[in-house]
C-alpha positions in Angstrom: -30.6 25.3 -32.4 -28.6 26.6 -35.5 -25.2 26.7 -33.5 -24.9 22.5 -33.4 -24.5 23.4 -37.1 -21.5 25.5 -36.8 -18.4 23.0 -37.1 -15.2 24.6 -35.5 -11.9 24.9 -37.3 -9.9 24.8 -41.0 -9.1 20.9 -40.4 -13.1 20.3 -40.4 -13.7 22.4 -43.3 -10.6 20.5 -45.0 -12.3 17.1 -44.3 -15.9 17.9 -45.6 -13.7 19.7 -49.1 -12.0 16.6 -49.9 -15.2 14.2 -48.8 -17.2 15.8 -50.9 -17.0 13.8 -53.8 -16.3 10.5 -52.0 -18.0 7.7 -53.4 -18.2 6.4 -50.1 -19.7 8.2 -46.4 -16.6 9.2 -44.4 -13.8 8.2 -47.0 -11.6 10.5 -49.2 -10.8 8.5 -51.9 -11.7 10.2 -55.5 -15.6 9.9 -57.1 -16.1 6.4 -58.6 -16.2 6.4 -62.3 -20.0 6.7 -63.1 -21.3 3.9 -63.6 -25.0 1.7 -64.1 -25.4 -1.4 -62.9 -26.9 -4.9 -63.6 -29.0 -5.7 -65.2 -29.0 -2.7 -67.9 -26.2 -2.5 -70.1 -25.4 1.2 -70.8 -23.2 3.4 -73.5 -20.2 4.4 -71.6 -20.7 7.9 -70.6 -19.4 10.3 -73.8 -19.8 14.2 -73.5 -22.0 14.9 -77.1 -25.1 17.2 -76.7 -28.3 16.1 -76.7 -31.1 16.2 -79.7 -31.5 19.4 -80.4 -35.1 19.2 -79.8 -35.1 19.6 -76.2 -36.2 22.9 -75.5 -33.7 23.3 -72.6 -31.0 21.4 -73.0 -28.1 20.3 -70.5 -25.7 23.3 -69.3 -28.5 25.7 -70.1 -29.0 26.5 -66.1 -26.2 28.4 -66.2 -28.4 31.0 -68.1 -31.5 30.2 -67.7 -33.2 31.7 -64.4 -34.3 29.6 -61.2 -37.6 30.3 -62.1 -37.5 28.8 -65.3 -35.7 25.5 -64.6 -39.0 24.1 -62.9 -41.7 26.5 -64.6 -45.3 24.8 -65.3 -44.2 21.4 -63.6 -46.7 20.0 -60.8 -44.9 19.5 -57.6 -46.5 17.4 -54.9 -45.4 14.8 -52.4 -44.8 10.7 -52.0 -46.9 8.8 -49.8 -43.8 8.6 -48.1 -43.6 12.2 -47.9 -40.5 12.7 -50.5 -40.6 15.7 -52.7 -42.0 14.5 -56.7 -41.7 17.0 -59.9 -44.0 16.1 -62.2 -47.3 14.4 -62.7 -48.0 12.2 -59.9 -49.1 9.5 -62.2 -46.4 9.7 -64.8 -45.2 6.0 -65.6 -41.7 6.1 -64.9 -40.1 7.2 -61.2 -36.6 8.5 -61.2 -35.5 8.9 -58.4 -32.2 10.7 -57.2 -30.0 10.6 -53.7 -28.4 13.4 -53.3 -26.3 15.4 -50.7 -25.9 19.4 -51.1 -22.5 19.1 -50.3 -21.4 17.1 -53.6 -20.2 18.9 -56.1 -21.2 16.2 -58.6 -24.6 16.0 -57.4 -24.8 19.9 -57.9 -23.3 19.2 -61.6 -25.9 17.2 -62.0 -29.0 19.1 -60.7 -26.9 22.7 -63.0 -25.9 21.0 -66.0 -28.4 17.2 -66.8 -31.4 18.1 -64.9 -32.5 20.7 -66.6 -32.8 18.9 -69.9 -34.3 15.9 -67.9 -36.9 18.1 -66.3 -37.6 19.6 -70.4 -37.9 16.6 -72.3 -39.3 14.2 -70.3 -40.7 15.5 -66.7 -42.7 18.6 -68.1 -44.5 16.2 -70.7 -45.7 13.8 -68.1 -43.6 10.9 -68.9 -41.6 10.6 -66.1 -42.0 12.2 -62.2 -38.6 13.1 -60.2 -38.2 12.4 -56.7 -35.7 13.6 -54.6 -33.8 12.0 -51.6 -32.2 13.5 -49.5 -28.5 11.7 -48.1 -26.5 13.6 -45.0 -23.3 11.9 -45.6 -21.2 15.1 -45.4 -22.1 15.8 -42.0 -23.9 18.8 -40.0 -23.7 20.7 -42.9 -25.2 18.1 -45.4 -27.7 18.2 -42.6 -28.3 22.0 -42.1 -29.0 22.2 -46.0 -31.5 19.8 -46.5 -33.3 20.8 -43.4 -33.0 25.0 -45.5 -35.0 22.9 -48.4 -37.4 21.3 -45.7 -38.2 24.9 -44.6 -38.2 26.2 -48.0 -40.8 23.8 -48.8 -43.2 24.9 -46.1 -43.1 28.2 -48.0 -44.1 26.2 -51.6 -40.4 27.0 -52.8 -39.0 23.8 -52.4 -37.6 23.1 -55.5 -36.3 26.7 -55.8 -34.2 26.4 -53.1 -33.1 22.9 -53.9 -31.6 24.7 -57.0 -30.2 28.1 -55.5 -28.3 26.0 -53.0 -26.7 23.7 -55.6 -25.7 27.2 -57.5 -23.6 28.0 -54.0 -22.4 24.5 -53.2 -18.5 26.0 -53.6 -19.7 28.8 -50.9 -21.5 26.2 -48.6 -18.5 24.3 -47.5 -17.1 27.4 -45.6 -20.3 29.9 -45.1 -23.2 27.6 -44.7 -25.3 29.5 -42.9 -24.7 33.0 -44.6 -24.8 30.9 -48.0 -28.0 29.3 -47.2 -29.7 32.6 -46.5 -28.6 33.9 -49.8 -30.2 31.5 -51.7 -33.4 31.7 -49.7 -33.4 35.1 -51.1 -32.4 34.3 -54.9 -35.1 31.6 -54.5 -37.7 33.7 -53.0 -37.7 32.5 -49.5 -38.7 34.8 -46.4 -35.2 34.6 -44.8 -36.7 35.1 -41.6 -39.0 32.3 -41.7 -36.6 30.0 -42.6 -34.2 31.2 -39.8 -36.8 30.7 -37.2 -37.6 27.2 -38.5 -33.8 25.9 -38.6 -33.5 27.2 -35.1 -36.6 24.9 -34.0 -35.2 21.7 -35.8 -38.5 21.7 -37.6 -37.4 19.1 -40.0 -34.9 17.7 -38.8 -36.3 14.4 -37.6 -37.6 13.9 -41.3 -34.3 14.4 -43.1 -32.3 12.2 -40.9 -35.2 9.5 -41.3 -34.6 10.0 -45.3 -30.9 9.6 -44.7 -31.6 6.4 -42.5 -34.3 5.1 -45.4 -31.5 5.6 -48.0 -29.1 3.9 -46.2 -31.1 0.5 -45.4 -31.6 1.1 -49.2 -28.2 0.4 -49.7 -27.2 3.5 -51.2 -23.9 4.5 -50.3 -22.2 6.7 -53.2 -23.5 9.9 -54.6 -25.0 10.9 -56.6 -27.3 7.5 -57.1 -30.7 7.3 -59.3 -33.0 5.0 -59.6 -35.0 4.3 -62.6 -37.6 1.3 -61.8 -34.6 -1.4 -61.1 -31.7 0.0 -62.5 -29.3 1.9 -60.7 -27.0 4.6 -62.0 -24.1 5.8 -60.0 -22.8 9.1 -60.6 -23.0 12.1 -62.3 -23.7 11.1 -65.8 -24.3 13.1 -69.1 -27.8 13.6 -70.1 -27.1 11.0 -73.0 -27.0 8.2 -70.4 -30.5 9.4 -69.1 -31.7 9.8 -72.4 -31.1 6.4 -73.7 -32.2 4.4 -70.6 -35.6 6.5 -70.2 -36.3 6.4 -74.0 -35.4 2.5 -73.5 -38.4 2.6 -70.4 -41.0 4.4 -72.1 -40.5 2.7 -75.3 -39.6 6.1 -76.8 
């Protein structure tokens, strides 16, 4: 039922605050220093804007509608059942953990993604697939299963996004957050009410969780592209060079 998501108290909101950038589940030390490892040797992360061919570029989400972040792109499933952007048969995978409670996930998804998504998603040269990690807790847990429920209404991906636009207001208001970005993404609120009060997906998300964990993945936010692992919030740069490197761009 939606009450075992309510968690009682200032000191629990306090904890899942400072967690939320933890590189590791259940500590409170500071985000790691982004960083990719073996075997790819990578730029160190610098802050210069992308070419300025790409028709979106990073830090454009802040203006550009939820509609448009994702406009045109295919959207289907993994055999597994994870949620892919893009064509199902683009060559390169990149894959992303992520929990709705991290603020430098939700940098990522605002501020990199959309450029991502732009220049190399929308042309068919690389699918996204997203993961979903629970290591903040009922909440983390609450908001992925919202997304779940979204998705049954097509609007996955919507909601994926309105919720990372109100990860400041989620730590406190979950609930009452959650159902305002079912409506800025265009999700019957009521719907999604009824189907967080049945635990509809809630099985599936924690199996996610579980997958990602015998994965290895502890930090967040971690991608993968084929074998090389990048922890952190990176700039689009980093993406950039490493996809270009994969595609032979």
């Amino acid at each position: 039922m939606v009450h075992r998501y309510v968690i009682a108290g200032i000191v629990a909101t306090m904890i899942v605050w400072l967690a939320a950038c933890s590189g590791q589940t259940g500590q409170q030390a500071p985000l790691p220093s982004p960083t990719v490892e073996a075997p790819v040797s990578v730029t160190p992360p610098v802050t210069s804007p992308p070419r300025a061919a790409t028709p979106m570029t990073p830090g454009a989400a802040a203006s550009a509608t939820i509609e448009e972040v994702y406009a045109g792109v295919p959207r289907s499933r993994t055999p597994e059942g994870y949620h892919l952007l893009g064509n199902p048969e683009a060559p390169i995978t990149l894959v992303m953990y992520s929990d709705f409670l991290c603020t430098a996930c939700a940098l990522h998804v605002l501020e990199t993604e959309p450029g991502i998504v732009s220049e190399y998603v929308q042309p068919g040269k690389v699918r996204l697939v997203y993961r979903h990690l629970l290591q903040l807790g009922e909440r983390s847990e609450l908001l992925a299963e919202a997304a779940e429920c979204a998705a049954d209404q097509g609007r996955f991906w919507e909601m994926r996004q309105a919720i990372y636009r109100r990860y400041n207001q989620l730590y406190t208001e979950t609930l009452a957050g959650v159902e305002v970005a079912a409506t800025e993404a265009r999700v019957e609120v009521e719907t999604l009410r009824a189907c967080l009060a049945a635990g509809t997906h809630e099985t599936a998300v924690r199996a996610d969780y579980e997958a990602a964990v015998a994965e290895g993945v502890r930090s967040r936010p971690v991608f993968l592209i084929g074998e090389r692992r990048i922890i952190g919030a990176q700039p689009f740069k980093v993406f950039q060079e490493l996809l270009d490197q994969t595609t032979g761009a």
